[in-house]
Backbone as JSON Lines, residues from 0, in Angstrom:
{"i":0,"aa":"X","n":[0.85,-1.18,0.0],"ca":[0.0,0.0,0.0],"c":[0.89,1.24,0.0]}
{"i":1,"aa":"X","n":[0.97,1.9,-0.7],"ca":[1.4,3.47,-0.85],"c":[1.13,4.3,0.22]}
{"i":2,"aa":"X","n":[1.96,5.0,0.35],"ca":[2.22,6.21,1.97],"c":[1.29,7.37,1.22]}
{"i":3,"aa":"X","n":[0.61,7.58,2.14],"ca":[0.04,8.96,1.75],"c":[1.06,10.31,1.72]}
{"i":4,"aa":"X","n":[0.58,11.53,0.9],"ca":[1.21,12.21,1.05],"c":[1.92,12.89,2.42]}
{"i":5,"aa":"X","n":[0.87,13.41,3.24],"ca":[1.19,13.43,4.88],"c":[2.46,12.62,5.05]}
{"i":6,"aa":"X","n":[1.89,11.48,5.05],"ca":[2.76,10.19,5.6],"c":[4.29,10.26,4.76]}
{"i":7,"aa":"X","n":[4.55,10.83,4.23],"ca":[5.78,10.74,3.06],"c":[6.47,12.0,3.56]}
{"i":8,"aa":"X","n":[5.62,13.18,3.75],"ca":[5.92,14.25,4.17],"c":[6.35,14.07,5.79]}
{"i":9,"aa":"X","n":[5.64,13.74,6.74],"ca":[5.85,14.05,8.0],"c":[6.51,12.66,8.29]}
{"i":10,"aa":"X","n":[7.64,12.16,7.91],"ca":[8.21,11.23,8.56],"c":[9.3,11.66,8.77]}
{"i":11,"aa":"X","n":[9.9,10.56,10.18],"ca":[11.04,11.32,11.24],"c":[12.42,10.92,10.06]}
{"i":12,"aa":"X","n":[13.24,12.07,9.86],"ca":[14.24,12.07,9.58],"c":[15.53,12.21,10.53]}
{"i":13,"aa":"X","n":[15.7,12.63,11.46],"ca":[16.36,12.73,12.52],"c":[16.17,12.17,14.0]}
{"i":14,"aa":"X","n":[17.26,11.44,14.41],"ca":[16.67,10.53,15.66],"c":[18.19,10.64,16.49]}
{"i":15,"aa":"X","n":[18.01,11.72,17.6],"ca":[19.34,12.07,18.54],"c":[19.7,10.68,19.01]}
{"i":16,"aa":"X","n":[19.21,10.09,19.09],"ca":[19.74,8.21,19.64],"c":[20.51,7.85,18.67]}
{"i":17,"aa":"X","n":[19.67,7.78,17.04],"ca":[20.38,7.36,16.14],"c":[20.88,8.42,14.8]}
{"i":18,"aa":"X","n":[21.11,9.24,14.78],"ca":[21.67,10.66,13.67],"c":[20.39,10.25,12.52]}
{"i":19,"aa":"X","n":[21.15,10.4,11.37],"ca":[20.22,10.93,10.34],"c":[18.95,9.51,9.97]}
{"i":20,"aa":"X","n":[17.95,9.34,9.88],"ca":[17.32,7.78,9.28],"c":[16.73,7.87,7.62]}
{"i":21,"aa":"X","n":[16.96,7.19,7.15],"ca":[16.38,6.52,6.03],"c":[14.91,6.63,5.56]}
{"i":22,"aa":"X","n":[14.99,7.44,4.91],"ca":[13.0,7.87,4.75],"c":[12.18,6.88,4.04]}
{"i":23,"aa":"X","n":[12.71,5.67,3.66],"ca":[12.39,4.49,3.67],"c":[11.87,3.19,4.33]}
{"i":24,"aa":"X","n":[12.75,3.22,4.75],"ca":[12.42,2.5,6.06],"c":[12.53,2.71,7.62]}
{"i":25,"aa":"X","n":[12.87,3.96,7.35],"ca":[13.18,4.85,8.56],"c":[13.68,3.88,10.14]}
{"i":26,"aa":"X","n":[15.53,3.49,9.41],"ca":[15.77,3.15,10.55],"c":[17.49,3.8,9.77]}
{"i":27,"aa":"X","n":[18.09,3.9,11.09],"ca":[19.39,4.47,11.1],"c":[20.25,4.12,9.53]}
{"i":28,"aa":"X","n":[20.73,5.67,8.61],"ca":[21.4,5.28,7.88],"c":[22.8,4.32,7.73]}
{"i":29,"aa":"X","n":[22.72,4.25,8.41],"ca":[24.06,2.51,8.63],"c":[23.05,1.26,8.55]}
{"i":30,"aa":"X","n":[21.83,1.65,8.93],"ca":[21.43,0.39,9.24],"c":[20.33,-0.16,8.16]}
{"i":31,"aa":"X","n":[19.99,1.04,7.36],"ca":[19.19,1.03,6.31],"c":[19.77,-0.55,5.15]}
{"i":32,"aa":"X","n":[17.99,-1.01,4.77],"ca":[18.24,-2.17,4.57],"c":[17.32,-1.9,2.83]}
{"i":33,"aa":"X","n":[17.11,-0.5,2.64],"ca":[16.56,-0.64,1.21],"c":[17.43,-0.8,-0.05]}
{"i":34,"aa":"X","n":[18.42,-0.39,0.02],"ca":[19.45,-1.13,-1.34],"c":[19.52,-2.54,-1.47]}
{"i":35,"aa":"X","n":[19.6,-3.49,-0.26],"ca":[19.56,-4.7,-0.27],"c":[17.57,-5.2,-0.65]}
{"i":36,"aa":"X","n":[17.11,-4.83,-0.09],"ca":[15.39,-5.06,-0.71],"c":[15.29,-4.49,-2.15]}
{"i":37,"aa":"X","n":[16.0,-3.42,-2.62],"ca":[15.66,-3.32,-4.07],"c":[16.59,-4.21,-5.17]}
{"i":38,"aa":"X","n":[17.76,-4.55,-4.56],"ca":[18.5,-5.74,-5.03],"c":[17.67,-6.79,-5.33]}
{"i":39,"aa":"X","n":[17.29,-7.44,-4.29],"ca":[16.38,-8.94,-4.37],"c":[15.32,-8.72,-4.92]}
{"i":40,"aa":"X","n":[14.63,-7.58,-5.01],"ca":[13.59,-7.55,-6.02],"c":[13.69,-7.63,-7.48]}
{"i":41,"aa":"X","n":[14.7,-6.86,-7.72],"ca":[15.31,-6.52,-8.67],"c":[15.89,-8.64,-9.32]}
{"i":42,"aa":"X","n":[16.68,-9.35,-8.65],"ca":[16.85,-10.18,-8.94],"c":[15.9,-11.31,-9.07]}
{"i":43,"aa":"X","n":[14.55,-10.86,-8.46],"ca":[13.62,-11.96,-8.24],"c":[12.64,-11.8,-9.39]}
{"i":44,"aa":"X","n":[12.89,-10.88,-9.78],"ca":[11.76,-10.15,-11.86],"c":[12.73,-10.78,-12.77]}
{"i":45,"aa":"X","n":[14.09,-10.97,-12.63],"ca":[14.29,-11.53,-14.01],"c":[14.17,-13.24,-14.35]}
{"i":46,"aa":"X","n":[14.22,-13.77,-15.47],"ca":[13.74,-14.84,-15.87],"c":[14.75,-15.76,-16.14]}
{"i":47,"aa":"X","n":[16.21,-15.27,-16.2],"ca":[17.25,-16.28,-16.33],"c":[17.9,-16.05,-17.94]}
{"i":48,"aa":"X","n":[17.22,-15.52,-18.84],"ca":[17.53,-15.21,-19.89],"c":[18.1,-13.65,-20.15]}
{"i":49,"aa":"X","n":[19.26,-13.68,-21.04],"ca":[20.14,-12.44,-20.97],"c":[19.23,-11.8,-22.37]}
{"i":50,"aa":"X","n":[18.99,-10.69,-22.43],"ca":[18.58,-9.87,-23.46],"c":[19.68,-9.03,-24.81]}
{"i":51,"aa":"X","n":[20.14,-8.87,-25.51],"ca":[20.81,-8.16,-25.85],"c":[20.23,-7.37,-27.16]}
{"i":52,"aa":"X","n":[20.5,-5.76,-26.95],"ca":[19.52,-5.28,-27.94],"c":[20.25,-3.83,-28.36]}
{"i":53,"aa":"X","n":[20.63,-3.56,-29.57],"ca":[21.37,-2.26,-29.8],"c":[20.35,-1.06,-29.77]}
{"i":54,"aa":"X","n":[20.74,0.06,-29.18],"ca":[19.89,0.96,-28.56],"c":[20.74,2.52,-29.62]}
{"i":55,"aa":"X","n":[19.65,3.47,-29.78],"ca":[20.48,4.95,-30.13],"c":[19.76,5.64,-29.64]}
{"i":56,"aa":"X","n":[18.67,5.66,-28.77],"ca":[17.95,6.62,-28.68],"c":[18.0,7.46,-27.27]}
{"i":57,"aa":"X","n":[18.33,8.49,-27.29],"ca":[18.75,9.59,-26.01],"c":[20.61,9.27,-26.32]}
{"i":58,"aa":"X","n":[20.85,9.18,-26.92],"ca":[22.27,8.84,-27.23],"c":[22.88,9.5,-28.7]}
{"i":59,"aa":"X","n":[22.07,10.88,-29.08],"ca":[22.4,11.37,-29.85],"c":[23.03,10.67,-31.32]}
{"i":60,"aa":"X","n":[22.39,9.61,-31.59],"ca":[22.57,8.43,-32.52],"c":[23.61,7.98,-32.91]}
{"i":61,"aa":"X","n":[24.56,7.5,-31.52],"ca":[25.4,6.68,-31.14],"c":[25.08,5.37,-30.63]}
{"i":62,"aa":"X","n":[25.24,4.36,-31.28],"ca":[24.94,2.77,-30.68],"c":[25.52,2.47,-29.61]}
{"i":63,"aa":"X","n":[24.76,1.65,-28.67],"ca":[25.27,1.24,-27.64],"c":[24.25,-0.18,-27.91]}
{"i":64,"aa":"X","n":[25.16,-1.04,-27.02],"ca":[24.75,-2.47,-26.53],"c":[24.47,-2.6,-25.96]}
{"i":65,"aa":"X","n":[23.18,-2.97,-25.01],"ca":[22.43,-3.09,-23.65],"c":[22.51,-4.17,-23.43]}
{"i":66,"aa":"X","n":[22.45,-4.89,-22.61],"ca":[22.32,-6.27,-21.6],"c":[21.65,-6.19,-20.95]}
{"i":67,"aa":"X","n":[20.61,-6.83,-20.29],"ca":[19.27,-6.47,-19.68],"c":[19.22,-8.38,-19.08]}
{"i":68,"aa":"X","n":[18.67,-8.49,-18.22],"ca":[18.17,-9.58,-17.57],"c":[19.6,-10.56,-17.16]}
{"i":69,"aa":"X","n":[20.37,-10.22,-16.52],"ca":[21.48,-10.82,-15.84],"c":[21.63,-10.88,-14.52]}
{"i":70,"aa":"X","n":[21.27,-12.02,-13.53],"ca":[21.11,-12.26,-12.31],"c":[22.08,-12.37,-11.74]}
{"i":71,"aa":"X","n":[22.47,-11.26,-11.35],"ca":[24.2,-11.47,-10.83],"c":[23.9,-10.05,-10.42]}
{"i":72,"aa":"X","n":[24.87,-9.69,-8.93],"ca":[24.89,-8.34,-7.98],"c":[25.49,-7.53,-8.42]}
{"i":73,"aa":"X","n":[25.57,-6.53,-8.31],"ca":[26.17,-5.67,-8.54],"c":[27.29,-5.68,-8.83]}
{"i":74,"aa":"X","n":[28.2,-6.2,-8.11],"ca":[29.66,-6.27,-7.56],"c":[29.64,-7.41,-9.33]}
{"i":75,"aa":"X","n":[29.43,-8.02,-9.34],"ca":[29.36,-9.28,-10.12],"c":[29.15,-8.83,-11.7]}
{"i":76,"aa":"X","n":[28.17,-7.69,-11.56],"ca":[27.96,-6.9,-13.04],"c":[29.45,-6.27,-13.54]}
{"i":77,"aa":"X","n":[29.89,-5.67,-12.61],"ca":[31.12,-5.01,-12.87],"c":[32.11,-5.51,-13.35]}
{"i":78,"aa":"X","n":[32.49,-6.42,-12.98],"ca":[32.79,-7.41,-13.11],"c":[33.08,-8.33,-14.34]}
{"i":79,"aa":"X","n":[31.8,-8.83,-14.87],"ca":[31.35,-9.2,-16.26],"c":[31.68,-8.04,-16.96]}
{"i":80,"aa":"X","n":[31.5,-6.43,-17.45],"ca":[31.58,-5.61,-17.71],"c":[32.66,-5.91,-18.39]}
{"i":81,"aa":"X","n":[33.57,-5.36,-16.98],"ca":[34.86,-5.28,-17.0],"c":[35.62,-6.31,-18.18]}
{"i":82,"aa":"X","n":[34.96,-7.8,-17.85],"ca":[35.45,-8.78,-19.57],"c":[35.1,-8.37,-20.58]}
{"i":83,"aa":"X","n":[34.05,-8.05,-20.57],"ca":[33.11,-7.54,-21.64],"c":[33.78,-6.67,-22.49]}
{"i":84,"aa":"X","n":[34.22,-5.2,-21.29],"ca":[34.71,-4.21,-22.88],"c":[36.18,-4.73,-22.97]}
{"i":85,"aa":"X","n":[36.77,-5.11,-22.0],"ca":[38.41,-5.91,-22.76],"c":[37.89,-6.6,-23.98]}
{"i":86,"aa":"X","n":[37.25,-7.81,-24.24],"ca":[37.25,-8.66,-25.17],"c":[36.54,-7.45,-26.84]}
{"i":87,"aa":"X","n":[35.65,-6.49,-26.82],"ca":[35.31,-5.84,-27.31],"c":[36.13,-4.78,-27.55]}
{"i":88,"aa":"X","n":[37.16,-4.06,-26.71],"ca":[37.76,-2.8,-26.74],"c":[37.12,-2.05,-26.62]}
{"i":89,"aa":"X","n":[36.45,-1.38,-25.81],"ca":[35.57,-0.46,-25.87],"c":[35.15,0.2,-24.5]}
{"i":90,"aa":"X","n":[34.55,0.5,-24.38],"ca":[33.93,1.51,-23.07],"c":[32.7,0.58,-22.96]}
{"i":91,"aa":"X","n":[32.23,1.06,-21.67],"ca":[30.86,0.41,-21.17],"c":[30.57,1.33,-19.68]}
{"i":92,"aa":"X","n":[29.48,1.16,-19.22],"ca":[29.02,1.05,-17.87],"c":[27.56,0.12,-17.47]}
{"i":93,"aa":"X","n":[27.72,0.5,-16.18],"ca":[26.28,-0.51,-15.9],"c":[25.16,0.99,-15.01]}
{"i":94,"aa":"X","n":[23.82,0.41,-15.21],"ca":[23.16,1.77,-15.49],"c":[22.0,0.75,-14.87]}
{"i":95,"aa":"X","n":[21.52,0.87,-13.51],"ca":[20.83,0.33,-12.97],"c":[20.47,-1.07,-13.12]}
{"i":96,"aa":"X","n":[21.1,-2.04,-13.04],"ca":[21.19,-3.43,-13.31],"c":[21.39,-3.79,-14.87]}
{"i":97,"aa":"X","n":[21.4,-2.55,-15.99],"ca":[21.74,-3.03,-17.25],"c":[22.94,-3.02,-18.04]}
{"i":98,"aa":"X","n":[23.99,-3.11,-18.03],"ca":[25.11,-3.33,-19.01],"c":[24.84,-2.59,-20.05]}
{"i":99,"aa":"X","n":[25.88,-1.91,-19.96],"ca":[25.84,-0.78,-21.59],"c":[27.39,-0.88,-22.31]}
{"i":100,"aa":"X","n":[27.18,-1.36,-23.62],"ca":[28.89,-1.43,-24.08],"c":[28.86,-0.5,-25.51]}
{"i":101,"aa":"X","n":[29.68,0.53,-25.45],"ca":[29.44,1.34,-26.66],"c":[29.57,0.79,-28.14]}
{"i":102,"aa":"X","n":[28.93,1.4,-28.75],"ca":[28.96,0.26,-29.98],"c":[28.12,-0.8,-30.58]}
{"i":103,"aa":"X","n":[28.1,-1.61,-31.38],"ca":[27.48,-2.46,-31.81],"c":[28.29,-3.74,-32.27]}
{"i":104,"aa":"X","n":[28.15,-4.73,-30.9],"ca":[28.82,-5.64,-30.59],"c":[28.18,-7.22,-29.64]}
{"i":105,"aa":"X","n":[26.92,-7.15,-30.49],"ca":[25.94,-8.14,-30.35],"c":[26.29,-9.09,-30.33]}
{"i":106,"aa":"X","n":[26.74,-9.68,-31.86],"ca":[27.63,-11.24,-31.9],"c":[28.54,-11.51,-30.88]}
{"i":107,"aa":"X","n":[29.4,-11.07,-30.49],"ca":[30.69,-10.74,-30.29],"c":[30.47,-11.44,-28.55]}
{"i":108,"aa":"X","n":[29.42,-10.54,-28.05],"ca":[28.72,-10.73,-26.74],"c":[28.05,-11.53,-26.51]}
{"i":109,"aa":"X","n":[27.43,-12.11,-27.74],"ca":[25.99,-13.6,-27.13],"c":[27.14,-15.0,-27.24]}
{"i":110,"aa":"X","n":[28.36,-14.58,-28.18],"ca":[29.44,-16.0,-27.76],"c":[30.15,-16.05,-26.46]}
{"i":111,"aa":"X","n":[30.37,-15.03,-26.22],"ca":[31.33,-14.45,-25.18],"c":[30.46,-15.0,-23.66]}
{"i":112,"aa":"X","n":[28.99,-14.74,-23.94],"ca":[27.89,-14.98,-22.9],"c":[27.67,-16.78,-22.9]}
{"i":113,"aa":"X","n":[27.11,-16.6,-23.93],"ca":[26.92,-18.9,-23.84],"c":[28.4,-19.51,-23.94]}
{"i":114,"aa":"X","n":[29.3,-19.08,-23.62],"ca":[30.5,-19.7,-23.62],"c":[30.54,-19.7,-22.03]}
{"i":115,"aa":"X","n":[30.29,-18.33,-21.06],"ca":[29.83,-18.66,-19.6],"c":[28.98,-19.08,-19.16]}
{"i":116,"aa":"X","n":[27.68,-19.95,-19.82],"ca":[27.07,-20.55,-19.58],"c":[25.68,-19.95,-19.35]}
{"i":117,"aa":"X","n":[25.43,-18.45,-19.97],"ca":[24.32,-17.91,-20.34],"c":[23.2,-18.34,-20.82]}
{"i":118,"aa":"X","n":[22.28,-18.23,-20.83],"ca":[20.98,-18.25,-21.92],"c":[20.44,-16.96,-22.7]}
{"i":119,"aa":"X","n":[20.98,-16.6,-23.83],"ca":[21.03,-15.15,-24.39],"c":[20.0,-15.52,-25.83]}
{"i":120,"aa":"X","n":[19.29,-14.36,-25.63],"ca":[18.91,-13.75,-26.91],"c":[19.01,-12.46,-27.42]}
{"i":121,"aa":"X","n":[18.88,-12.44,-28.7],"ca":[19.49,-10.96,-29.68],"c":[18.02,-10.78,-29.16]}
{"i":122,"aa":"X","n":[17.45,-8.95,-29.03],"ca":[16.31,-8.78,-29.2],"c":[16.4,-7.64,-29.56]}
{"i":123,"aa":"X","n":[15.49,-6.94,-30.13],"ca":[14.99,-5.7,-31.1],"c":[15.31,-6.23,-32.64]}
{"i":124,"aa":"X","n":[15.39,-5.16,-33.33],"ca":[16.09,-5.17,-34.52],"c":[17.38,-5.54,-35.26]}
C-alpha cells in the first residue's frame, strides 16, 4: 500500500539516539536495509535469460549495446563488464542493473555470454 502524502511528508528524519534515518524505512542510515530489498527484487523479476539489444535513442545516434536480464549483484555486473569491454575494446558502464557497451557488438557478446554458460537472446532489430 502506498504512503500517503502526509505520511511521506511528515516522517522522522532525525533521531538524537540514532543521527540521520532513512526515509524508507526509517531506521538508522548505517542500518538502512533498502538497497539490499531493491537488489532482491530486482533479482527476483528476471527470468534467467540475458537480453541483448542495440539501442540509439537519447544517445544522440550513437549505438550502444544493452544487456538487460542478468542475475548477478552488482559487484558481479562489474565485473562481467569489466570482460566484456576488454574482449570488445571499448567503453561500457552498468546503469541500474543493465550493461551498456558502446557500440554495436551483439555477436561478439551472445558468444562471449553462452561460452559462460548464459541463456542469451538478440532482441529488437
Amino acid at each position: 500500500m502506498a504512503k500517503s502524502l502526509s505520511d511521506q511528508l511528515g516522517g522522522l528524519v532525525f533521531s538524537t539516539e540514532h543521527g540521520r534515518l532513512c526515509p524508507g524505512c526509517e531506521k538508522a542510515l548505517d542500518a538502512c536495509v533498502c538497497d539490499v530489498q531493491a537488489e532482491q527484487q530486482r533479482l527476483a523479476s528476471l527470468d534467467g535469460v540475458v537480453r541483448i539489444r542495440r539501442e540509439t535513442s537519447g544517445r544522440k545516434g550513437k549505438g550502444v549495446t544493452t544487456l538487460t536480464g542478468i542475475a548477478r549483484s552488482e559487484k558481479e555486473l562489474k565485473d562481467l563488464l569489466k570482460q566484456m569491454k576488454k574482449v570488445c575494446g571499448t567503453g561500457g558502464s552498468v546503469k541500474e542493473g543493465v550493461l551498456e557497451i558502446q557500440g554495436d557488438h551483439r555477436e561478439t557478446l551472445k558468444t562471449l555470454l553462452e561460452k559462460l554458460g548464459f541463456t542469451v537472446k538478440l532482441a529488437g532489430g
